[in-house]
TORVEX-53189 format. One line per 2 residues: number of its first residue (from 1); for each residue x, y, z of N, C-alpha, C, O, CB. Coordinates in steps of 0.001 Angstrom, whole numbers, plus 500000, padded with zeros to 6 digits. Glycine has a CB too. Example, Ala and Ser with C-alpha at 12.3 -4.5 7.8 and 13.67 -1.06 7.14 Angstrom:
2
1	513190,494310,507800,512300,495500,507800,513200,496700,507800,514236,496681,508465,511308,495527,509046  512850,497750,507080,513670,498940,507140,512900,500030,507870,513409,501138,508039,514084,499402,505725
This chain:
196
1	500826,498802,500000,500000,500000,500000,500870,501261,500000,500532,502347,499527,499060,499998,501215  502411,500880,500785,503046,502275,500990,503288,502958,499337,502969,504007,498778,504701,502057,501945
3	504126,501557,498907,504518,501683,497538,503328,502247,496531,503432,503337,495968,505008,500271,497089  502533,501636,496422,501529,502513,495818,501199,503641,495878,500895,504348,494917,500709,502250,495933
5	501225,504049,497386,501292,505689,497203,501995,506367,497204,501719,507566,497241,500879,506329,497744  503279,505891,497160,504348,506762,497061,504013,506981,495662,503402,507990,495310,505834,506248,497454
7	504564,505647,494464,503954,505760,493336,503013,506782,493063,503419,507747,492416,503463,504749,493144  501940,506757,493400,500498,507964,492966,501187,509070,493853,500345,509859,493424,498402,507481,493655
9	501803,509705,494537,502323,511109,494607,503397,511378,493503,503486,512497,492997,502952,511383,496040  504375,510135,493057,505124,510880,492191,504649,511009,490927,505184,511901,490269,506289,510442,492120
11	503492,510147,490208,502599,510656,489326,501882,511457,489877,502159,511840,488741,501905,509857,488731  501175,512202,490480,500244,513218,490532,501508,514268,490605,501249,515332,490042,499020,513150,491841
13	502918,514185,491223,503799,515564,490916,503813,515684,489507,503570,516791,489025,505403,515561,491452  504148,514375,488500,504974,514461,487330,503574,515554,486862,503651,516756,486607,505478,512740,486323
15	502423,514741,486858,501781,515714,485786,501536,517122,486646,501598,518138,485953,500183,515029,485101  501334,517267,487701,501027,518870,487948,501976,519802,487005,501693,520857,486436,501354,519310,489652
17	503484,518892,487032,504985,520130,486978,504577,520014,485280,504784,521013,484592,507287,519397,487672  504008,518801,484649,503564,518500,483110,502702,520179,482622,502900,521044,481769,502187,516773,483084
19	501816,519971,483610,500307,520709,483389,500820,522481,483502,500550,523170,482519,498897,520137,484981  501294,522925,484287,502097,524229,484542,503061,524169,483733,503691,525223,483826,502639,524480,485885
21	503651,523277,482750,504871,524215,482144,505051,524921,481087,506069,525360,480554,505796,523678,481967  503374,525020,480705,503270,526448,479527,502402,527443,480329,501551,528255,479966,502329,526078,477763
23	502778,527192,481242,502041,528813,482064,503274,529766,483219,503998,529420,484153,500321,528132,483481  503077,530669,482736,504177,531059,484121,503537,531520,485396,502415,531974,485620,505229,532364,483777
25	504576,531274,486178,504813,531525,487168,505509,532893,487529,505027,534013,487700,505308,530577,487449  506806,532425,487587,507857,533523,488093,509047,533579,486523,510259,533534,486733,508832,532805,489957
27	508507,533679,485039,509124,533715,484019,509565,534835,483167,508780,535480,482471,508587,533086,483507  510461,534992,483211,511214,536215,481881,510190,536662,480948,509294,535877,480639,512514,535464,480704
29	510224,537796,480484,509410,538301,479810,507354,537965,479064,506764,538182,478006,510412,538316,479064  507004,537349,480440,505602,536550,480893,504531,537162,482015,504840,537366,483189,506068,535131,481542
31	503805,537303,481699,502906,537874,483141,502482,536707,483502,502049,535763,482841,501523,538997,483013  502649,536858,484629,502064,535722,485920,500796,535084,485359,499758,535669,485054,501565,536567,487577
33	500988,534145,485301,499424,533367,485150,499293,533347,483230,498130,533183,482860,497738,534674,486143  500081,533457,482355,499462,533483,480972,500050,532095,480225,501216,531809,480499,499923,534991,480098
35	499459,531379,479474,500593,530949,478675,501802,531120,478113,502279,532044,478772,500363,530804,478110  502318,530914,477587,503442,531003,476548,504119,529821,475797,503794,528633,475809,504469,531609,477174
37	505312,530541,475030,505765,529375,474099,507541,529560,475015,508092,530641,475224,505584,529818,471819  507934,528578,475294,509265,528353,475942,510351,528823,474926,510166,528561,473738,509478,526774,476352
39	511507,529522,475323,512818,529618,474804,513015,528337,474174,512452,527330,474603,513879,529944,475838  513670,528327,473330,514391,527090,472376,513409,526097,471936,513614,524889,471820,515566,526194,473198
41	511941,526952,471620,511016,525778,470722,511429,526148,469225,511115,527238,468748,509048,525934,470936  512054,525318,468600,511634,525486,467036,510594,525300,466627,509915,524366,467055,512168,524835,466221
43	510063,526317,465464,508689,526331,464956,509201,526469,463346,509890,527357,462843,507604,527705,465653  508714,525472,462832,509405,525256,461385,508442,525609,460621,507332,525080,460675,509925,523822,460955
45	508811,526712,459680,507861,527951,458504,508487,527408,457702,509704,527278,457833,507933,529822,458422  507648,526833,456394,507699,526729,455349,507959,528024,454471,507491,529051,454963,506746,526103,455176
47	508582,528156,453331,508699,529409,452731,508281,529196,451675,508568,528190,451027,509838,530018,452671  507342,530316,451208,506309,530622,450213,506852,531229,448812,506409,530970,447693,505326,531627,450868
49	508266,532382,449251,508149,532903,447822,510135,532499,447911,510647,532087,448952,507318,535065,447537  510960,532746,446580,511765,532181,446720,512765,533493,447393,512422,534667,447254,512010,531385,445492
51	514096,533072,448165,514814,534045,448944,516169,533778,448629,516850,532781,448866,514546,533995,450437  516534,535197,447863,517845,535131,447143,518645,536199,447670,518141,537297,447432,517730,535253,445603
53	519652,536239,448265,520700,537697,448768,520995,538174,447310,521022,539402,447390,522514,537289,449802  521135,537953,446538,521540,538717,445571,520483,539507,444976,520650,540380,444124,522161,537989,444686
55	519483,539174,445439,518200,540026,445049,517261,540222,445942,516471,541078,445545,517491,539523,444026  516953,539720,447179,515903,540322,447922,517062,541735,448790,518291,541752,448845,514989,538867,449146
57	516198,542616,449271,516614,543516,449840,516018,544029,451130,514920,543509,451327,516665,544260,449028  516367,544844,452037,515679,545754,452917,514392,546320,452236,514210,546939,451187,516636,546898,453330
59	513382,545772,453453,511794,546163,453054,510871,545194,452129,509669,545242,451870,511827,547551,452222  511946,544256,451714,510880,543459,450893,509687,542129,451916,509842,541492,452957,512030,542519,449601
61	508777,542226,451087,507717,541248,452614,507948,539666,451888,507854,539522,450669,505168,541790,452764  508307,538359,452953,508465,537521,452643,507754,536528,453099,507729,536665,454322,509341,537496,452659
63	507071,535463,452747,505823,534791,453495,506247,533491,453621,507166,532915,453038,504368,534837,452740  505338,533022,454595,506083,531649,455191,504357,530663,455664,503434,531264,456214,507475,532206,457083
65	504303,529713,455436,503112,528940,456162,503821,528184,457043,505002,527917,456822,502129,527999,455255  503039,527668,458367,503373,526958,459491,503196,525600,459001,502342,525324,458159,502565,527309,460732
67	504062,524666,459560,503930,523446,458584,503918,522477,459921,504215,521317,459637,505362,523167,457240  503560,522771,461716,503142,522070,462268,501965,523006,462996,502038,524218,463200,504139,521367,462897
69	500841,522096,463337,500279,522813,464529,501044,523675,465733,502248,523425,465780,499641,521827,465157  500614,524563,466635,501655,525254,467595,500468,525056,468445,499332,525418,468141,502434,526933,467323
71	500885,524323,469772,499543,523712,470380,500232,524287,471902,501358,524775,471992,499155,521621,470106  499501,524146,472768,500284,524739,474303,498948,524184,474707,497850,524362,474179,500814,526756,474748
73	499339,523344,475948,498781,522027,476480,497725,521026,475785,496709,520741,476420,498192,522374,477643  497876,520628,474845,497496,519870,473824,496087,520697,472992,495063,520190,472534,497183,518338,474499
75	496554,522223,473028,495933,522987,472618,496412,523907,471275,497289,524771,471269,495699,523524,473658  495635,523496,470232,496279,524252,468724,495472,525712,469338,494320,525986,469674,495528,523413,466633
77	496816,526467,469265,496625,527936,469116,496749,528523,468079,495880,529359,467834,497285,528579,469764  497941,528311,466997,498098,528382,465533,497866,526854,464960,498457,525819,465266,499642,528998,465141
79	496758,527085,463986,497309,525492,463585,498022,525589,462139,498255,526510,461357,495871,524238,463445  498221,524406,462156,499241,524279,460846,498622,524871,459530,497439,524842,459190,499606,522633,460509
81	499712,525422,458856,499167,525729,457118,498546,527495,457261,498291,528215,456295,497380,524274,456504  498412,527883,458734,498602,529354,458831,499564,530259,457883,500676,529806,457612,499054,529540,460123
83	499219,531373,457432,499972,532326,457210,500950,532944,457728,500490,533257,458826,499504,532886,457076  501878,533291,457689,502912,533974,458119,503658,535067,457379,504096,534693,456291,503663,533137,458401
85	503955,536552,457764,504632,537093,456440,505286,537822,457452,504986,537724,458642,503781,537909,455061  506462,538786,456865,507660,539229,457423,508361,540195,456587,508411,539968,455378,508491,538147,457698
87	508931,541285,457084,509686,541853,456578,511482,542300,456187,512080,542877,457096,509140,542292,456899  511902,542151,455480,513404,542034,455433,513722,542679,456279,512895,543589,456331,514126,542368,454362
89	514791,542863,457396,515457,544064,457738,516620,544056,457596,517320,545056,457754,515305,544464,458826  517081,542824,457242,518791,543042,456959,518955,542270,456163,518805,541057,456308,519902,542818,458019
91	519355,542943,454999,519981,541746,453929,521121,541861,453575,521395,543015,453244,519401,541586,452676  522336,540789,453457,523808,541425,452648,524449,540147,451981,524194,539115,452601,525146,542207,453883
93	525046,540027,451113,525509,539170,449828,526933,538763,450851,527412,539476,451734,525818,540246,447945  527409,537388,450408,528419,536965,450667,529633,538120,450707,529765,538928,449788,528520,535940,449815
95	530484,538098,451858,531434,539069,451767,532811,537913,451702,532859,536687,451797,531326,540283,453169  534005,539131,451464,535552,538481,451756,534949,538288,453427,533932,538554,454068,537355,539826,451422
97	536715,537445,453703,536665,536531,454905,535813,535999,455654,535551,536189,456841,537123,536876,455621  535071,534803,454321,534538,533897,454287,532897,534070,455267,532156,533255,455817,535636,532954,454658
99	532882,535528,455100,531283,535972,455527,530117,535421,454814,529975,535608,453606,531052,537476,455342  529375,534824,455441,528040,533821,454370,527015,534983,454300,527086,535744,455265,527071,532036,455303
101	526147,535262,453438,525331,536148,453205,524188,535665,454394,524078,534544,454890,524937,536192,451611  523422,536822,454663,522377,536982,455939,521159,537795,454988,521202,538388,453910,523135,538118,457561
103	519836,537431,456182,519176,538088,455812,518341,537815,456930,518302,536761,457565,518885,538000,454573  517753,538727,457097,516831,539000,459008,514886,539212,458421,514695,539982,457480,517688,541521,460217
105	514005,538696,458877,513049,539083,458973,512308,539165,460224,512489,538503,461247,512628,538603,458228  511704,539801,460063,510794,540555,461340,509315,540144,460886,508703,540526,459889,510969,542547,461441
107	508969,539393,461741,507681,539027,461469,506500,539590,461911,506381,539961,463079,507592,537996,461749  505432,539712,460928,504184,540466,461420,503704,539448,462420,503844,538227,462479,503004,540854,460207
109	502959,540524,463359,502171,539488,464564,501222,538801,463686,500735,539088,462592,501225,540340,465980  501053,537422,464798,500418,536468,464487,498984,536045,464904,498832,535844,466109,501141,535742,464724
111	498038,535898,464191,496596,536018,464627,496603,534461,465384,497055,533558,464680,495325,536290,463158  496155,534109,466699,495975,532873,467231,494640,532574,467001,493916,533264,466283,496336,532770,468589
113	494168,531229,467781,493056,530667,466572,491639,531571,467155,490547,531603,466587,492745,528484,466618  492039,532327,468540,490965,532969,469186,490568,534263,468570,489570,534981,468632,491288,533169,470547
115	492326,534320,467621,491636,536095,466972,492662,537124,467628,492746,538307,467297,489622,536671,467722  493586,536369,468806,494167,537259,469871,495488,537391,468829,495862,536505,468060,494406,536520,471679
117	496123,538773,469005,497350,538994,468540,498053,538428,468912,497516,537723,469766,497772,539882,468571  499856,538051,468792,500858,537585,469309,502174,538062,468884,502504,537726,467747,500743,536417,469196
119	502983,538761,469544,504316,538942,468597,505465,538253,468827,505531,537996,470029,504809,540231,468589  506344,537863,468260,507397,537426,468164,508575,538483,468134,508587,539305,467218,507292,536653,467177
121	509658,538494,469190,510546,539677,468911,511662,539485,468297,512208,540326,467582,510901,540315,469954  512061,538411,468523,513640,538055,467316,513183,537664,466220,512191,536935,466228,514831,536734,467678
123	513758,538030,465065,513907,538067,463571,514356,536744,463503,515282,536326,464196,514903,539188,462884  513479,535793,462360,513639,534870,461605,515121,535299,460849,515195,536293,460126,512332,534696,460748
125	516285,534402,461124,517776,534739,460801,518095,533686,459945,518280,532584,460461,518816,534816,462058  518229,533852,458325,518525,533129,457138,520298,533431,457404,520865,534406,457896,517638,533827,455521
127	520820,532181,456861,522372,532169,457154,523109,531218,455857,522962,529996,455879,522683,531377,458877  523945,531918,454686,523953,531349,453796,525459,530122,454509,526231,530384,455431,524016,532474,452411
129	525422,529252,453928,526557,528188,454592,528423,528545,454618,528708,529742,454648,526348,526687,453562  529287,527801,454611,530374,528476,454445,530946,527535,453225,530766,526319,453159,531252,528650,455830
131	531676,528334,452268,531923,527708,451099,533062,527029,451210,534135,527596,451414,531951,528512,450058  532924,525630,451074,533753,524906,451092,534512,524490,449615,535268,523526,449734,533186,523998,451781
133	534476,524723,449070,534735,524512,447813,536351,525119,447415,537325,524503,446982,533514,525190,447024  536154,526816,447812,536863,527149,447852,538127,526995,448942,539296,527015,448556,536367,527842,447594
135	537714,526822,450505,538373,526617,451088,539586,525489,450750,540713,525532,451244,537668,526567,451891  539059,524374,449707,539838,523233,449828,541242,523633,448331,542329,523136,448034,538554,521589,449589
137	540486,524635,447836,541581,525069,446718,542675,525410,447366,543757,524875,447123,541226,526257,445792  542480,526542,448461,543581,526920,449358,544108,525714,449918,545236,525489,449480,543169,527871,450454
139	543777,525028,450569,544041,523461,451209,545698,523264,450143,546722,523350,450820,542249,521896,450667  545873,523053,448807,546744,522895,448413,547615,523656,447877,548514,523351,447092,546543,522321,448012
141	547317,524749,448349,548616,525724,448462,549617,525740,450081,550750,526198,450231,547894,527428,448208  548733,525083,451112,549573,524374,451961,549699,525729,452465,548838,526525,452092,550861,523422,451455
143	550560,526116,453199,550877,527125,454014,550195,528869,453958,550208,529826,454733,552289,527068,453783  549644,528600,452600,549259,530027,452180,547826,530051,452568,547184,531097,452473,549487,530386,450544
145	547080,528515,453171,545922,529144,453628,545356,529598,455009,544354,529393,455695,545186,528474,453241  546137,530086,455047,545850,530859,456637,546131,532634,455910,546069,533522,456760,547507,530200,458356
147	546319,532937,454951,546169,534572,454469,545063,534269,453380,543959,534798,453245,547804,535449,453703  545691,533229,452614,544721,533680,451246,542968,532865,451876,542001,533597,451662,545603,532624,449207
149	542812,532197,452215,541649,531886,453378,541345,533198,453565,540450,533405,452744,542076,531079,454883  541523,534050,454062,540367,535102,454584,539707,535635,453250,538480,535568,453322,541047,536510,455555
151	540172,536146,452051,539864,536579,450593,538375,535679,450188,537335,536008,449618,541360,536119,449446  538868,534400,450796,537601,533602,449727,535965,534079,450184,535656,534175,451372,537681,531535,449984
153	535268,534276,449383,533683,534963,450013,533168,533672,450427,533484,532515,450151,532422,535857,448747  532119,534295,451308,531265,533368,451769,530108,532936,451121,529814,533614,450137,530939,533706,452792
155	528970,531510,451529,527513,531438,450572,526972,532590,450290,527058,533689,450836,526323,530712,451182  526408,532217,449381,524437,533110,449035,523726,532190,449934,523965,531158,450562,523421,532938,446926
157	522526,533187,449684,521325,532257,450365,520809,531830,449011,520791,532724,448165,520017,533113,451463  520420,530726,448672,519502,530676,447745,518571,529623,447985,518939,528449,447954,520060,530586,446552
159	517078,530043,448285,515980,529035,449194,514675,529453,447825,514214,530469,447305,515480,529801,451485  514523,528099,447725,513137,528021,446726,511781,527804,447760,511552,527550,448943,513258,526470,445485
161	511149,528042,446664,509957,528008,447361,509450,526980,448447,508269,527120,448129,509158,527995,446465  509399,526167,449354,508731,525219,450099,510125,524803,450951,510174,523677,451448,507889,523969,449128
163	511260,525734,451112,512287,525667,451943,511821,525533,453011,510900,526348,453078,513101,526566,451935  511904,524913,454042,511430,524664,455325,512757,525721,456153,513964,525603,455943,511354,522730,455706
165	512104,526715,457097,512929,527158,458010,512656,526838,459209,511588,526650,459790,513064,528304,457963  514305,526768,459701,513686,526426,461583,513931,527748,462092,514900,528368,461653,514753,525064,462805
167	513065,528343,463097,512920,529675,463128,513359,529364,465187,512387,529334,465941,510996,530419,462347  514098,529266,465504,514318,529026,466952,514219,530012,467991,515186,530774,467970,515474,528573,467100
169	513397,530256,468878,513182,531211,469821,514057,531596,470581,514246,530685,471387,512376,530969,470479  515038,532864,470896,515872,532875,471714,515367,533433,473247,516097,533642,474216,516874,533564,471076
171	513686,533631,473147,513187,534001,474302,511819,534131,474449,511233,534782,473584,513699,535018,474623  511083,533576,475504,509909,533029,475601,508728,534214,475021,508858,535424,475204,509762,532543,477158
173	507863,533736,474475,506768,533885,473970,505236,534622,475041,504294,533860,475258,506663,532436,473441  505200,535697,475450,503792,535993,476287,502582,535650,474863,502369,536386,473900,503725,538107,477042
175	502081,534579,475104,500057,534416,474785,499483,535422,474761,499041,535909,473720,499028,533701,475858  499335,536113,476275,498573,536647,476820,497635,535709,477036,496554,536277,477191,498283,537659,476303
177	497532,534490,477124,496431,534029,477067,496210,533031,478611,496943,532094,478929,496374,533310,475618  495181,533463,479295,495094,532243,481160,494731,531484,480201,494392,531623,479026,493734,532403,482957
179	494922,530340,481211,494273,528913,481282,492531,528430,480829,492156,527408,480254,494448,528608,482833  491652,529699,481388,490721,529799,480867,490713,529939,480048,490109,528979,479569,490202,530221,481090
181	491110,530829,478998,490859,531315,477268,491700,529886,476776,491572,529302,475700,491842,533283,476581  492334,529630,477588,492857,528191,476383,491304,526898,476769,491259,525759,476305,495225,527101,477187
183	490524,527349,477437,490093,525875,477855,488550,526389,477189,487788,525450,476960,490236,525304,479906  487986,527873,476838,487779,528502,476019,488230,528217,474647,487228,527772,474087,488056,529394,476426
185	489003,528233,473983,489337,527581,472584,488895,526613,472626,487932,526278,471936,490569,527382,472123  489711,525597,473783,489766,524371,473393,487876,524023,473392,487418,523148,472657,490898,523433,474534
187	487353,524511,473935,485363,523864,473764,484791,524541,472394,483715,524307,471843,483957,524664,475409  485777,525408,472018,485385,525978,470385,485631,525256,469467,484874,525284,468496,486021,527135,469871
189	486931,524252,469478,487219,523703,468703,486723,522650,468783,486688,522069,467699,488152,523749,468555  486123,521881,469962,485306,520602,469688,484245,520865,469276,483816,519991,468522,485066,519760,470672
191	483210,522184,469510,482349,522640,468715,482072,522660,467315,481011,522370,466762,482372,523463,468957  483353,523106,466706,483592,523240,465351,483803,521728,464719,483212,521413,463686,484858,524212,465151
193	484578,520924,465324,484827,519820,464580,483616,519045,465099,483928,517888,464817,486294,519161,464768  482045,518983,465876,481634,518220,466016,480556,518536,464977,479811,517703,464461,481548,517953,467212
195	480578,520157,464685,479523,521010,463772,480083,519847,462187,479335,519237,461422,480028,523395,463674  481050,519887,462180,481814,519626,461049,481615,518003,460414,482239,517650,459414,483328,519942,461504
């Protein structure tokens, strides 16, 4: 009997600490009591139009669809195949010493499935790779690549259409949304799919 309940306290902890860990508490940039989306969730955006450093620029708008549901306690808040669009703010072409071309977007807030706004504050960060190609030419000049190495430029970006990006959070997400408005959705959406 002891064992058993020891057992049923450390399941009834696991899920309480389960059930609270998209709501804060005492969390970085979160008001007490709201949902959110945790630091270091990747949320992988499909890309809609194609993204080239040699030709997109500062100010151009670039669109992306969500290619998983974004759920917070087994709750779709965005669901998948949403819209997404964004604006360039930094774009620059492969430079010398082996700089890979960049390009930054800033994404428009995001409508959740309640209608509620949401913003995201770090820029979706495109990063063209490092060119290896060239590096290995230097490779057989043997001693000379540690100078002539810095000269060689770095990638382009070049992403076609249905490029999947991983867009990684470097800091948590405010909802705005209690526990109620999620439990609120969530009786909308069985509504809808039972209407359905």
């Amino acid at each position: 009997m002891k064992k058993f309940l020891s057992v049923l306290a450390v399941v009834c902890l696991m899920l309480f600490a389960l059930s609270s860990a998209a709501f804060a508490d005492e969390i970085e940039d979160v008001e007490a009591g709201n949902a959110y989306i945790p630091e270091d969730t990747v949320i992988n955006l499909i890309l809609l139009d194609k993204l080239d450093s040699n030709v997109n620029k500062k100010g151009d708008t670039v669109n992306f669809e969500l290619k998983d549901d974004l759920a917070v306690e087994n709750i779709v808040i965005v669901p998948k195949g949403t819209k997404f669009s964004g604006v360039i703010r930094k774009a620059h072409g492969s430079r010398i010493f082996n700089q890979s071309a960049v390009i930054r977007i800033k994404l428009d807030d995001v409508l959740l499935a309640n209608g509620k706004p949401v913003s995201f504050k770090q820029d979706v960060k495109i990063k063209g790779g490092i060119n290896y190609a060239n590096m290995a030419v230097g490779t057989a000049i043997g001693f000379v690549v540690p100078f002539s190495g810095m000269f060689f430029k770095g990638r382009e970006i070049d992403c076609p259409p249905g490029t999947i990006i991983d867009y990684k959070l470097n800091d948590n997400v405010d909802l705005g949304l209690t526990k109620m408005d999620l439990v609120q959705m969530k009786s909308r959406e069985r509504a809808q799919n039972t209407a359905a």
